[in-house]
C-alpha positions, 0 to 999 in steps of 0.5 A, a space after each residue: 621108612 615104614 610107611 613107603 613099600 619097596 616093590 618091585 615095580 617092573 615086576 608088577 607092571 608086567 604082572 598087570 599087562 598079562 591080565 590086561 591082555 588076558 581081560 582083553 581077550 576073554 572079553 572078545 570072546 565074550 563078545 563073540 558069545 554074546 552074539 550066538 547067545 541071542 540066538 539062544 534066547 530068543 530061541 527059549 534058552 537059558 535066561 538064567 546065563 550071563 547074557 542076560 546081565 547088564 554091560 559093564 565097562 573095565 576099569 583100567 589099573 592106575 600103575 602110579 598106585 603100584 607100590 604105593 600105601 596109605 597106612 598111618 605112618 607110625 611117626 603120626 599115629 596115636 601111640 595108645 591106640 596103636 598099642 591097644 587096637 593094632 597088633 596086626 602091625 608088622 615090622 617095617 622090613 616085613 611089611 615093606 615086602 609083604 604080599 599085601 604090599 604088592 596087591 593091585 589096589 589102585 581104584 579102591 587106593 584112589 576112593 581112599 585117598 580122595 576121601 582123606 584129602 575130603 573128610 578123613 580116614 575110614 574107621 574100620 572096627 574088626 571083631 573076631 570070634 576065638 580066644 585059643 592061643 592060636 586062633 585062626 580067626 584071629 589070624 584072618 582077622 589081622 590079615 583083613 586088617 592090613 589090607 584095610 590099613 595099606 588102604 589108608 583105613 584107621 584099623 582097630 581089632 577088639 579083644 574079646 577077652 575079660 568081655 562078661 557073659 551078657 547079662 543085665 547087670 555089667 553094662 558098665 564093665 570096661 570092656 562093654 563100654 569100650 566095644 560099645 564105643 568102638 562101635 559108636 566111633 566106626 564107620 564100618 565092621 568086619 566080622 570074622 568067627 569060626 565055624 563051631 558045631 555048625 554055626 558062629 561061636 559064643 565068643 563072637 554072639 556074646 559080643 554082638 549082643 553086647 551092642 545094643 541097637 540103640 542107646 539113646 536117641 544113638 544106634 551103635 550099628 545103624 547104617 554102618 557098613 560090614 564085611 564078613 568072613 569065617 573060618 572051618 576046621 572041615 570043609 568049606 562051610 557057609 553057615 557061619 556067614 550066613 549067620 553073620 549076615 542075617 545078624 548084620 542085617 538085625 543089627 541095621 547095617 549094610 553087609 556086603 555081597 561079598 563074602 570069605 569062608 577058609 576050609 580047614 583054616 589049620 593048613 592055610 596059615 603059614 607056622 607061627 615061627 615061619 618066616 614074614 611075621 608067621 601065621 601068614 595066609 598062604 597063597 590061594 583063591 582064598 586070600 584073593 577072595 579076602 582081598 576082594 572083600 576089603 577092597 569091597 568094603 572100602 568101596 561101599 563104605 566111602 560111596 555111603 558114608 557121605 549119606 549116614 543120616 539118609 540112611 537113619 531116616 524112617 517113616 516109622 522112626 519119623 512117625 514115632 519121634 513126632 508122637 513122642 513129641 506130641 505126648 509130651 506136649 499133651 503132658 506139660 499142658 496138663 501138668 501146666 493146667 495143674 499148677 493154675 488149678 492149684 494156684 487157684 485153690 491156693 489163691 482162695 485159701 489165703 483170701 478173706 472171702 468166704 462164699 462171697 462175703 468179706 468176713 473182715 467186715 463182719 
């Protein structure tokens, strides 16, 4: 079956007692630190350090989740929009012994699955920035999109190709209309653009203006929550991120803290002939980062989901709709006063009384 994933779980289990231990560890010795570090502080030293963060406690791997997914099994799955939304889908023997299917996901996979049991599935939309035949922001944005499946998210990508050039003019050109519901049906986005001149690419801009910020009495972004990533030709950049959430933020959704940026993506991604799929994200603290952004967005967006219209709900906005509502009401008395006013004139027209005098009888 393609929905359940062969792991070893021996293997993972020993994998997660090691970091157990490791965690343990580095926690006595913080402990230990944290003793002298008062000294420190209360002595003028640096209150800048981690002494100075709020205790947490950890949360304990569930080993029952190892191996397991929550993808949408094929044999349930909408045919068209697995063909249409999902071409980030492996092979069932690839994706039965993919990396993805080994991470150690289990409190994120315990939210998701709570989730599912209460309402439904997250709906993730992923854009990403490159039309090249080989577009390393397309890769990422397929790998991001099978760790956002394996946790039981309903995962469509948007192809940017045949997308016009915004004008004023083409709002209902198919491909417009179909980002635009696409948007309107998601709960969540993740963005994914490559770094160009210093900045994310007229690929991707042209599709985020292309989403208006409200349509209606609907905004197609508001509230939503997004993840955000970018890929380098040269070394580790920022800007393009930087740049993405200052966009997610004009757009009123709730970017995460965190964040992936991949250095010259050309020597991160396995050959497209290479062996599980190709084009694959290699092994590194790149990928892990990456992981920990979806693992990030499912957590965000199943903890504020629930509060989508709290999140809508302004006093400028309530301020606007009452005056709105009151301008309106001042109009349809006028309008209403109108009428009686004509009707009036109308009335004495037809009448057979003249300046008070009944000219029948004259």
């Amino acid at each position: 079956m393609c929905n359940v994933v062969r792991v070893t779980q021996r293997a993972l289990s020993h994998r997660l007692l090691s970091q157990s231990r490791s965690i343990s560890s580095h926690s006595r010795s913080s402990t230990m630190a944290s003793g002298l570090a008062g000294d420190i502080i209360s002595s003028g030293g640096d209150l800048n350090s981690t002494n100075a963060a709020r205790l947490v406690g950890e949360i304990e791997p569930d080993l029952a989740y190892l191996g397991r997914t929550l993808a949408i099994p094929a044999v349930e799955d909408d045919s068209e929009v697995r063909s249409a939304y999902r071409p980030f889908l492996l092979g069932c023997e690839t994706a039965n012994n993919d990396w993805i299917a080994q991470l150690e996901l289990s409190t994120a996979m315990k939210m998701a699955e709570d989730e599912m049991k209460r309402t439904d599935r997250l709906k993730i939309l992923v854009l990403y920035g490159s039309m090249r035949s080989r577009s390393y922001s397309r890769l990422l944005a397929f790998e991001a999109a099978r760790i956002l499946f394996r946790l039981g998210c309903d995962v469509r990508i948007f192809n940017p190709a045949g997308l016009p050039v915004k004008d004023d003019v083409q709002h209902d050109h198919p491909k417009v209309q179909e980002l635009r519901s696409l948007s309107k049906w998601s709960d969540g986005h993740v963005w994914v653009s490559p770094e160009q001149h210093g900045n994310l690419t007229a690929v991707f801009k042209n599709q985020i203006d292309w989403i208006p910020l409200s349509t209606g009495s609907v905004r197609p972004t508001q509230g939503r929550t997004l993840a955000i990533a970018q890929v380098s030709g040269g070394s580790q950049s920022f800007n393009t991120v930087n740049s993405l959430r200052v966009l997610g933020r004009w757009m009123r959704m709730f970017t995460i803290p965190n964040q992936s940026s991949i250095p010259k993506a050309y020597t991160q991604f396995t050959d497209a002939d290479a062996a599980k799929g190709g084009s694959r994200l290699m092994p590194s603290g790149n990928r892990d980062r990456l992981v920990d952004c979806m693992e990030e967005l499912v957590k965000y967006t199943i903890i504020m989901r629930p509060h989508f219209e709290l999140f809508g709900d302004r006093f400028s906005e309530r301020t606007e709709r009452i005056g709105k509502r009151e301008r309106e009401e001042q109009r349809l008395r006028e309008q209403k006063m109108l009428f009686a006013s004509e009707d009036n004139a109308r009335a004495v027209n037809s009448s057979d009384v003249v300046n008070g005098v009944d000219i029948n009888g004259i």
